[in-house]
KOLVO-290822 format. One record per residue: residue in one letter; x, y, z of N, C-alpha, C in turn. Coordinates in pm, whole numbers. Example, Ala and Ser with C-alpha at 12.3 -4.5 7.8 and 13.67 -1.06 7.14 Angstrom:
residues 2
PT / A / 1319 / -569 / 780 / 1230 / -450 / 780 / 1320 / -330 / 780
PT / S / 1285 / -225 / 708 / 1367 / -106 / 714 / 1290 / 3 / 787
//
This chain:
residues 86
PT / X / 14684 / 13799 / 5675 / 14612 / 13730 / 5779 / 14627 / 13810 / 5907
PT / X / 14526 / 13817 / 5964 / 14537 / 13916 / 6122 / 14439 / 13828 / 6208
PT / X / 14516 / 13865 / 6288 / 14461 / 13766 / 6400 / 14420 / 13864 / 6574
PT / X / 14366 / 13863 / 6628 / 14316 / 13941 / 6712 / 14404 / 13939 / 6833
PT / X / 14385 / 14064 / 6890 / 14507 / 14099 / 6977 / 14509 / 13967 / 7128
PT / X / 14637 / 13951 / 7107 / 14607 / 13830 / 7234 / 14784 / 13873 / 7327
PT / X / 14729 / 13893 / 7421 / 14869 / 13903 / 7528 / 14919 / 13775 / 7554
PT / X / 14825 / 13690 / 7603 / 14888 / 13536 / 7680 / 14885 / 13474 / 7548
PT / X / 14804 / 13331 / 7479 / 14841 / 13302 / 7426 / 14682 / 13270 / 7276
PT / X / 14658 / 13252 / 7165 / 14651 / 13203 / 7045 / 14669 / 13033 / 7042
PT / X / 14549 / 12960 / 7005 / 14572 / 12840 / 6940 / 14427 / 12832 / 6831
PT / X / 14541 / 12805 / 6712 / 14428 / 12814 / 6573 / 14433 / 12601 / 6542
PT / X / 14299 / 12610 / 6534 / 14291 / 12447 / 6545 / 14182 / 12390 / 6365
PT / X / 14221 / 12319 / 6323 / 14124 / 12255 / 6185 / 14127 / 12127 / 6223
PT / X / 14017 / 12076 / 6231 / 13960 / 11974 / 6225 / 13946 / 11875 / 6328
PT / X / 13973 / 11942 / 6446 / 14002 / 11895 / 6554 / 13923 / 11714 / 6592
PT / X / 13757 / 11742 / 6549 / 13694 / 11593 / 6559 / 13735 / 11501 / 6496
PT / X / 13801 / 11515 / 6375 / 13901 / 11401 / 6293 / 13988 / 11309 / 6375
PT / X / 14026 / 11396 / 6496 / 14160 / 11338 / 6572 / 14063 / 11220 / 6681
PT / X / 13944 / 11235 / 6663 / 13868 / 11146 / 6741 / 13784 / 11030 / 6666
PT / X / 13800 / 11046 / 6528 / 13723 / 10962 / 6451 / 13589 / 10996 / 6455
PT / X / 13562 / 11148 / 6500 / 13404 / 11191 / 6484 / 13387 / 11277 / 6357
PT / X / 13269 / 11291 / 6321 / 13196 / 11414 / 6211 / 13183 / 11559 / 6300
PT / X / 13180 / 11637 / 6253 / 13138 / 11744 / 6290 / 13004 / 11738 / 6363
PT / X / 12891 / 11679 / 6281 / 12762 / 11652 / 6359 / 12777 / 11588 / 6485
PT / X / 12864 / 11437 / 6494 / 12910 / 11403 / 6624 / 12966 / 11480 / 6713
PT / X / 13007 / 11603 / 6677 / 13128 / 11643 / 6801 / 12994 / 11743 / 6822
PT / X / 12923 / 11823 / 6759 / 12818 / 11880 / 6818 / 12715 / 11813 / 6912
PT / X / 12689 / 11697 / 6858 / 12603 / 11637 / 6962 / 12659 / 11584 / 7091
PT / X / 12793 / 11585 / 7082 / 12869 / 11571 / 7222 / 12917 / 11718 / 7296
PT / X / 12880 / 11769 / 7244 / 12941 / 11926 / 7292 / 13086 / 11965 / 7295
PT / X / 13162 / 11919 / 7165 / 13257 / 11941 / 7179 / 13320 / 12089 / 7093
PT / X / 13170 / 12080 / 6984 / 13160 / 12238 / 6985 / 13001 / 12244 / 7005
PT / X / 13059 / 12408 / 7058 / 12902 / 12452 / 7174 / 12829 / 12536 / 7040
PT / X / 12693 / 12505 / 7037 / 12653 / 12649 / 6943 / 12666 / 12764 / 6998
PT / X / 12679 / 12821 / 7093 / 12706 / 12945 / 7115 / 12860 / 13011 / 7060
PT / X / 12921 / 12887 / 7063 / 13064 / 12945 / 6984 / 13067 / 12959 / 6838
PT / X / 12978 / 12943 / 6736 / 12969 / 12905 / 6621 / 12947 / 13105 / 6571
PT / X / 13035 / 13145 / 6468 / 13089 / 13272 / 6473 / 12903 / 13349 / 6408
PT / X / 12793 / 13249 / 6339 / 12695 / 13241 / 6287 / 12628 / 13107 / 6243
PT / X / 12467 / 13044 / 6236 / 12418 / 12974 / 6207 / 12459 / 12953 / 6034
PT / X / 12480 / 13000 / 5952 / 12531 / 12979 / 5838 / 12669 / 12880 / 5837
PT / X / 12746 / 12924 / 5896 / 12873 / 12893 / 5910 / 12898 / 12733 / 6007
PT / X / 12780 / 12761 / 6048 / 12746 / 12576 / 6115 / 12663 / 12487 / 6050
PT / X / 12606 / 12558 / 5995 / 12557 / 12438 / 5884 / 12617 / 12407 / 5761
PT / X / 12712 / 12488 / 5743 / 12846 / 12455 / 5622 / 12934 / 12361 / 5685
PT / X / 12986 / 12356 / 5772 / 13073 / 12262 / 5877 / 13010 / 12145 / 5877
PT / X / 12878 / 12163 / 5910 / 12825 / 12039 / 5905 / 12788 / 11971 / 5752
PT / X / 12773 / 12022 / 5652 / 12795 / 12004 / 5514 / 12902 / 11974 / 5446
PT / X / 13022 / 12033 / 5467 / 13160 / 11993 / 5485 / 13209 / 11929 / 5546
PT / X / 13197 / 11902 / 5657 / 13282 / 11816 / 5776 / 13422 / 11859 / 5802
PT / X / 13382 / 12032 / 5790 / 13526 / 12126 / 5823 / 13494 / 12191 / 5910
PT / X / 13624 / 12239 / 6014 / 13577 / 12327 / 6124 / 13724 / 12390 / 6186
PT / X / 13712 / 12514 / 6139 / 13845 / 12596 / 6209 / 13782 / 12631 / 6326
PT / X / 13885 / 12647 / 6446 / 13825 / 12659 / 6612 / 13976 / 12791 / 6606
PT / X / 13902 / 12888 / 6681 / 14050 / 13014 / 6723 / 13992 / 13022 / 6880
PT / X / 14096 / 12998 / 6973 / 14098 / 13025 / 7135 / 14168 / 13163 / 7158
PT / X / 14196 / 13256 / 7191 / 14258 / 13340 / 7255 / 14235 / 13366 / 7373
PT / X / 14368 / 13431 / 7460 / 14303 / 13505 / 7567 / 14386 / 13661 / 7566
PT / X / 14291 / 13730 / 7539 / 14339 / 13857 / 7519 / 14441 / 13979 / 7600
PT / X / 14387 / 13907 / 7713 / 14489 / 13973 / 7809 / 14581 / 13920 / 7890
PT / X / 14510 / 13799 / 7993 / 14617 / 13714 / 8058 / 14555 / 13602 / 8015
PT / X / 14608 / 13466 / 8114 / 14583 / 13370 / 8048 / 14451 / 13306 / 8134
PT / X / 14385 / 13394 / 8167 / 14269 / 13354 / 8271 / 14159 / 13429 / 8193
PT / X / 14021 / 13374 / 8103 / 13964 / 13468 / 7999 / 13963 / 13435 / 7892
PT / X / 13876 / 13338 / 7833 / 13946 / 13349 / 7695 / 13802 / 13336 / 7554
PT / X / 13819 / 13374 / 7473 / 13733 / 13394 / 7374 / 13716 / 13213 / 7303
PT / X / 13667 / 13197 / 7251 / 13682 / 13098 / 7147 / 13536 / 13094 / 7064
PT / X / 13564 / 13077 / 6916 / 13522 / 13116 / 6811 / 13464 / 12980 / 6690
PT / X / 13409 / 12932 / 6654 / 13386 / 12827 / 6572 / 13307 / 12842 / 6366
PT / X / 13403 / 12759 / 6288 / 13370 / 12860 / 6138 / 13393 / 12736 / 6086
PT / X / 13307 / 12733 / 5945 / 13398 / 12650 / 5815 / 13466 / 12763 / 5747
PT / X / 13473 / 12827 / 5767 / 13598 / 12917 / 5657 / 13681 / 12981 / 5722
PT / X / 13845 / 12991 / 5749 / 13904 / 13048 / 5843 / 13909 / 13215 / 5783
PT / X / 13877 / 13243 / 5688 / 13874 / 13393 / 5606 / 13757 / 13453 / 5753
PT / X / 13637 / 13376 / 5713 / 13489 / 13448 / 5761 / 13567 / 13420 / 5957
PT / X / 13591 / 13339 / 5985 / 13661 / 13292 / 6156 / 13724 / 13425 / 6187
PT / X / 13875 / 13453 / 6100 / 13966 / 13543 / 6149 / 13867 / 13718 / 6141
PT / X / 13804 / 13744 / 6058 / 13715 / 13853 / 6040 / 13630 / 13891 / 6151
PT / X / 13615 / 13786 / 6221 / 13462 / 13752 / 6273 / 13582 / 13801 / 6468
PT / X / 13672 / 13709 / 6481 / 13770 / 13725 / 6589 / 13805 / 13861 / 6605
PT / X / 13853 / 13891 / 6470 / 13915 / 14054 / 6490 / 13789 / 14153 / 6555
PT / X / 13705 / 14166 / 6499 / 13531 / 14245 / 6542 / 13544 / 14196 / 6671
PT / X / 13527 / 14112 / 6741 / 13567 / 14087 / 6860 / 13570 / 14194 / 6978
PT / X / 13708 / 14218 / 6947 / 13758 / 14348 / 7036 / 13739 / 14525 / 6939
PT / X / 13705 / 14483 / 6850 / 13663 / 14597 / 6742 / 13693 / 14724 / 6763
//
């Protein structure tokens, strides 16, 4: 598992809308994930088919900056993070 270079800090999150009693479709329609964070349109309509969703935050250098990433598969997420800084 590799995870993309981060100086300050890394938080890897699953299922985060569960902790609210929402679906995935709900937390999209509230913006709690943005489509622009979604790592590809494939990978959001599996989430939403699943009702799974790995979220990766970093901030790569300090703690002011930070990336964040949205996947149903944390394989295709961590792949997708690393390319990133490529």
């Amino acid at each position: 598992m590799q995870f993309p270079r981060h100086a300050a800090s890394l938080h890897l999150t699953h299922n985060q809308h569960k902790s609210y009693y929402e679906t995935v479709a709900k937390a999209i329609e509230s913006g709690t994930y943005d489509d622009e964070d979604w790592i590809n349109p494939e990978q959001r309509q599996r989430a939403l088919e699943t009702n799974d969703v790995w979220e990766l935050q970093w901030y790569p250098d300090t703690p002011v900056g930070s990336y964040r990433l949205l996947a149903a598969d944390l394989d295709a997420l961590l792949t997708a993070a690393v390319a990133v800084e490529g």
